[in-house]
C-alpha positions in Angstrom: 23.4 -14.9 -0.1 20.3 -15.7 2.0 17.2 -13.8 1.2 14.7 -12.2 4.2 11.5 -13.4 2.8 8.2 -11.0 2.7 4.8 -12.2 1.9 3.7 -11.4 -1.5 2.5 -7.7 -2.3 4.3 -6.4 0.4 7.4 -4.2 0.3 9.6 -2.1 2.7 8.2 1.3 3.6 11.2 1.8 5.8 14.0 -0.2 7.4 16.3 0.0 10.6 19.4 -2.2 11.9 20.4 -2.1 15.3 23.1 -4.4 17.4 22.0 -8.1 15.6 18.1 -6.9 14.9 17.0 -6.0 11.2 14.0 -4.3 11.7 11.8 -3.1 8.7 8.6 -1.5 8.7 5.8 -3.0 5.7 2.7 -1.5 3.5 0.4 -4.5 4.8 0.7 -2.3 8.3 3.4 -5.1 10.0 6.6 -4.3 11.2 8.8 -7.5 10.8 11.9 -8.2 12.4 15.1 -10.4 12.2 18.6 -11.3 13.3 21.5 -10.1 10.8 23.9 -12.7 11.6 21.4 -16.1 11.3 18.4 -14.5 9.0 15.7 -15.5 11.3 12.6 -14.3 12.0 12.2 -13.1 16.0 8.9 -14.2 17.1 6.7 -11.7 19.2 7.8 -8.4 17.9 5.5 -8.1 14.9 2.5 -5.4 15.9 0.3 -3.7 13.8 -1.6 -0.2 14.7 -5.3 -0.3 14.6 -5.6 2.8 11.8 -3.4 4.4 9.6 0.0 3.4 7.9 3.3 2.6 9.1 5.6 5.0 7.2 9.0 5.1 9.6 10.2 3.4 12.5 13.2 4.4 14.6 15.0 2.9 17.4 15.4 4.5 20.7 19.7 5.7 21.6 20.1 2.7 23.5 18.0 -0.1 21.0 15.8 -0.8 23.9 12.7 0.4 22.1 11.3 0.6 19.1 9.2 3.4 17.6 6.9 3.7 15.0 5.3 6.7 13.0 2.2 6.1 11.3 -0.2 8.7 8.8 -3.8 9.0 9.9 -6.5 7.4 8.7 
């Protein structure tokens, strides 16, 4: 079985799969995403919000976008 890798210290605050993307939302404020079917990383889709926490994502009906809730502060 292959394993996604995360850097160290940081674990899943929430996680999404859509069509082949595996997309899952970290404490470090990243949200990090894959392809299911060859485990690899898809560059250009990691952002990170300028304040707050990342605490859910969601795609939108048609997995053309991707949202992301975050807590204030």
């Amino acid at each position: 079985m292959t394993k996604l890798k995360l850097p160290q210290d940081v674990y899943v605050v929430d996680m999404k799969a859509f069509d082949s993307k595996l997309v899952v939302a970290c404490n470090d404020k990243a949200i990090r995403c894959w392809n299911i079917h060859s485990f690899t990383s898809l560059k250009g889709i990691r952002i990170e919000p300028t304040s707050g926490e990342i605490t859910s994502i969601a795609f939108s009906g048609d997995g053309g976008k991707l949202l992301a809730g975050t807590s204030p502060g």
